[in-house]
C-alpha positions in Angstrom: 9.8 -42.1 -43.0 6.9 -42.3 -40.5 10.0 -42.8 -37.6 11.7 -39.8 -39.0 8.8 -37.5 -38.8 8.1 -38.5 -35.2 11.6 -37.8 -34.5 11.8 -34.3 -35.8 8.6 -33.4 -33.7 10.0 -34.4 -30.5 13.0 -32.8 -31.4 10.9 -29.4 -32.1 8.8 -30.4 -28.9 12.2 -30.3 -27.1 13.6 -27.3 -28.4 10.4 -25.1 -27.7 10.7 -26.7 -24.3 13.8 -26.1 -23.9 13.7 -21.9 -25.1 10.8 -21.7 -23.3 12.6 -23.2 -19.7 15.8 -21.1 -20.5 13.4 -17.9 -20.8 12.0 -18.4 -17.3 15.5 -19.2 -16.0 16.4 -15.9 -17.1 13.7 -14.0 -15.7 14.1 -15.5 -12.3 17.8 -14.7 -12.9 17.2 -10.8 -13.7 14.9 -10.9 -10.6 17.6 -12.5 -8.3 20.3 -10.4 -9.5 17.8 -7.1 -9.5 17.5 -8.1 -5.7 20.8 -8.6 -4.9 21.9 -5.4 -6.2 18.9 -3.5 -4.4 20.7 -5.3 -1.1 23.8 -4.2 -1.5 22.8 -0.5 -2.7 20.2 -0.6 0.6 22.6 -1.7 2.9 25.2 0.9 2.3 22.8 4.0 1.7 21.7 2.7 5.6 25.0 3.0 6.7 26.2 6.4 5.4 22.3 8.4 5.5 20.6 9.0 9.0 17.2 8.7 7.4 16.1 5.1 5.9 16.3 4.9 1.8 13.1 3.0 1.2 14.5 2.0 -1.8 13.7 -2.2 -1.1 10.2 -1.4 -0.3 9.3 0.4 -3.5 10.9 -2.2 -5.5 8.5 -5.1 -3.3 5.5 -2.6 -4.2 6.1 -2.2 -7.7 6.7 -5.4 -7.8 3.8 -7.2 -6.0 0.8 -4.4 -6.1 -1.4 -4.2 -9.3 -2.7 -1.0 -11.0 -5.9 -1.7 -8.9 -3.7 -1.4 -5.7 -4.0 -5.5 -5.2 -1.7 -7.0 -3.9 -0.4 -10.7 -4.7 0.4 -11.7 -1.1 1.3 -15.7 -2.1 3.6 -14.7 -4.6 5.7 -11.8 -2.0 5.9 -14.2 0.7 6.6 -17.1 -1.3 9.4 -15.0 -3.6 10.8 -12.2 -1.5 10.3 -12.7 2.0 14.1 -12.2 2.7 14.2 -8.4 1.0 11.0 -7.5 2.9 12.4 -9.0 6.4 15.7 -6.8 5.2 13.4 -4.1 4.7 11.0 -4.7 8.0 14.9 -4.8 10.2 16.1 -1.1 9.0 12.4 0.2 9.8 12.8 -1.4 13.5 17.0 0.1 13.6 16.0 3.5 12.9 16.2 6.3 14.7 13.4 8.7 14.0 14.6 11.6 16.1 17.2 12.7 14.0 14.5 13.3 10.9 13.0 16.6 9.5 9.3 16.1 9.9 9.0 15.2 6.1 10.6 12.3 6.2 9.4 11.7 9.7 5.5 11.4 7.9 7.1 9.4 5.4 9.1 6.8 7.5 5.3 6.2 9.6 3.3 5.9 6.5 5.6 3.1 4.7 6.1 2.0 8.2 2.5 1.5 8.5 1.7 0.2 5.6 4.5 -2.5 5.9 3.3 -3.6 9.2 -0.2 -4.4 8.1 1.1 -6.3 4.9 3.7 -8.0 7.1 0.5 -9.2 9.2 -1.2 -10.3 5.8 1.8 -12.5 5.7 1.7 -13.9 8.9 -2.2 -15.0 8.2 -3.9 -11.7 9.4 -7.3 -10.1 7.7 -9.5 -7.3 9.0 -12.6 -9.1 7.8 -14.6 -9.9 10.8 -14.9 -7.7 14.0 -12.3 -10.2 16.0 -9.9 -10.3 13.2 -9.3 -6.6 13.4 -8.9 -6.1 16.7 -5.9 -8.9 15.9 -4.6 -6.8 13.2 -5.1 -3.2 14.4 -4.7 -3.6 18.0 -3.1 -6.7 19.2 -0.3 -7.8 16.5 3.0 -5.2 16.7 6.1 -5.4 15.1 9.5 -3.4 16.2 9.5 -0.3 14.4 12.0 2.3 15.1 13.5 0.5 18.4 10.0 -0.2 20.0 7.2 -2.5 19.4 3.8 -0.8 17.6 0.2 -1.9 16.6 -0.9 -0.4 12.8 -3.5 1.5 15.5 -0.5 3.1 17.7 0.9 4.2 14.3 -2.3 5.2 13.0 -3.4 7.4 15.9 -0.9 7.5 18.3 1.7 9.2 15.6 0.6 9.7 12.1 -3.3 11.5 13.1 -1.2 12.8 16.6 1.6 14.7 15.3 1.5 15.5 11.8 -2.4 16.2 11.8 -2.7 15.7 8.2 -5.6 14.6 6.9 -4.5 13.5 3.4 -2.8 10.8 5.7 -6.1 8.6 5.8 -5.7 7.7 1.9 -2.1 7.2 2.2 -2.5 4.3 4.8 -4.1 1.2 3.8 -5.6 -1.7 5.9 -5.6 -4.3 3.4 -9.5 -4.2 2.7 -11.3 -3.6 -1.1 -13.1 -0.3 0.7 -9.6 1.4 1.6 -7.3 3.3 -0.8 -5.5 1.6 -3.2 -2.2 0.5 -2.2 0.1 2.4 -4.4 2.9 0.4 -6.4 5.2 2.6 -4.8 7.0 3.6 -1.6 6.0 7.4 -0.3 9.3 9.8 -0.7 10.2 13.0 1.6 11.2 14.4 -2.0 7.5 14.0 -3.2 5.8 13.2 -0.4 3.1 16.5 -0.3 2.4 15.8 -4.3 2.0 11.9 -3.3 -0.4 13.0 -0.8 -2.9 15.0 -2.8 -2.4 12.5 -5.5 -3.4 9.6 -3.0 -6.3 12.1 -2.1 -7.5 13.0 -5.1 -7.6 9.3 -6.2 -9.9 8.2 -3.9 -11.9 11.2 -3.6 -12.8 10.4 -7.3 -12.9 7.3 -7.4 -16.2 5.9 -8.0 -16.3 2.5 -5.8 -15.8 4.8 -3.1 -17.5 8.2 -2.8 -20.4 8.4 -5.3 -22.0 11.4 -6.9 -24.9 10.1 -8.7 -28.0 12.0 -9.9 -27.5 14.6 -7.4 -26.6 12.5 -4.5 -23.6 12.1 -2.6 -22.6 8.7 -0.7 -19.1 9.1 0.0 -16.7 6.5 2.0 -17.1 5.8 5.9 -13.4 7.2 6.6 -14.8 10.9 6.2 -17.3 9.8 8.8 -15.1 8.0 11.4 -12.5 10.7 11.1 -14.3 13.7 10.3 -13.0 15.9 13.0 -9.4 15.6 11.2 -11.6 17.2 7.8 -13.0 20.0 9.7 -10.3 21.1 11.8 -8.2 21.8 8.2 -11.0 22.5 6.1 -14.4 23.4 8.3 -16.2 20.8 7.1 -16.3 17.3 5.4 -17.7 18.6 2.2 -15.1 21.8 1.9 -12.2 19.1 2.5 -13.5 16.9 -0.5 -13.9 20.5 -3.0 -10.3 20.4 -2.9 -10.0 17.5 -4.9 -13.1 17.5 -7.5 -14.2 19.7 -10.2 -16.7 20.0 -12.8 -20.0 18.4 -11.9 -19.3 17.3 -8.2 -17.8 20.4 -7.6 -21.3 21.5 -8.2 -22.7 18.9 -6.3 -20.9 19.4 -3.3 -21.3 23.5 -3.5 -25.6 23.3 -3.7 -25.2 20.4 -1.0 -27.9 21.4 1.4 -28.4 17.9 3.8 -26.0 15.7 4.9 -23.6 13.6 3.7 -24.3 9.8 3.1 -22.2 7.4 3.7 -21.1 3.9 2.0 -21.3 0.4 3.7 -17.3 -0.1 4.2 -16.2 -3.3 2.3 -13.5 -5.8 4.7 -12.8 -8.4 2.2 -8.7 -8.5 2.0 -7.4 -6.4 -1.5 -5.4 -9.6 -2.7 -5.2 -10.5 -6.3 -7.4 -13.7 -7.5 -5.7 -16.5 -6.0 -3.4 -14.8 -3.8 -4.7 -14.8 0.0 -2.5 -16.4 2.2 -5.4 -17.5 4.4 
């Protein structure tokens, strides 16, 4: 009897084993064949549309970028390095020149945006002085048939040309005091309502512009860039208005000094237990 019993709980054991391995088979199944699918849909949609469908990238984002715009770096490079290098190709093929200036903006900020996490992959941080001068300066990849820095795209294009100021919490430099990542690729079709979204989420959020018992201590990137703020709006302060209501609307309007400004925060925005380095 004893015999039996012992048995019928390995058998059990087995079975829940066994549902339980079949389950993850599947998931890693729906994943592969999700992927292979976004391949073949990518591919074609690069060969029949002059601008890039960033189809591949949003599908990486949502797939690897929390709510909390973390990003699990170990788990991309570890499970989908071959659709992001897929991706990271068509960026370097295409041809810019033939775009509206729409999809222009919006090939440079996914474009920027995949370079920096591509140099997350390849061991990169911006968390000491040195390390970003690697990151921002030194370290290029091929993008739209010539080799450029996350700084050349940064200043040299995206600030330079488009001189759009919603543009500075769009692009993100893989630190915890930059914008969120969003978990999903900017559009030409929404691109102006992902902007002021993008804008209006950091501008309100409260680990990085404060308004506290009638002060104001709002993040460094107002500061470094402010002359891209004034030239659209006047000032720093009238810029931020835009974006907030209520009480720091109120704030803001009966602000008499000057702004204060946050210590900015380097520290790499991957998930727990996902740094690479």
């Amino acid at each position: 009897m004893e015999q039996r019993k012992r048995r019928q709980v390995s058998r059990s054991t087995f079975n829940d084993f066994s549902h339980s391995q079949h389950a993850s088979y599947f998931t890693s199944y729906a994943l592969c064949v999700t992927s292979v699918a976004l391949f073949v849909t990518f591919a074609m949609s690069q060969q029949s549309s002059a601008a890039i469908d960033h189809s591949l990238w949003d599908m990486l984002l949502h797939r690897y970028v929390d709510n909390d715009g973390r990003v699990a770096y170990r788990d991309w490079q570890t499970q989908d390095l071959a659709s992001f290098t897929m991706y990271l190709k068509a960026l370097a093929e295409t041809n810019v020149d033939s775009m509206s200036e729409t999809e222009a903006k919006t090939f440079w900020i996914n474009a920027y945006n995949a370079v920096i996490i591509q140099g997350v992959l390849s061991g990169y941080t911006a968390e000491s002085f040195l390390s970003r001068k690697r990151l921002f300066e030194w370290y290029t990849l091929p993008i739209a048939g010539k080799e450029h820095s996350p700084d050349e795209i940064e200043h040299q294009i995206l600030r330079k040309k488009f001189r759009d100021p919603r543009i500075h919490f769009c692009i993100v430099c893989a630190s915890t005091s930059c914008p969120k990542l969003r978990p999903e690729a900017y559009v030409a079709e929404r691109l102006d309502q992902q902007l002021d979204d993008a804008a209006r989420s950091f501008i309100n959020d409260p680990d990085r512009n404060r308004f506290v018992a009638g002060k104001i201590a709002v993040s460094p990137i107002f500061q470094w860039f402010a002359q891209d703020f004034i030239e659209q709006a006047g000032t720093v302060p009238k810029f931020i208005l835009r974006f907030v209501a209520g009480e720091k609307k109120a704030m803001l309007e009966s602000l008499t000094g000057d702004l204060q400004y946050l210590e900015y925060n380097w520290t790499l925005n991957a998930q727990n237990g996902q740094r690479i380095s």
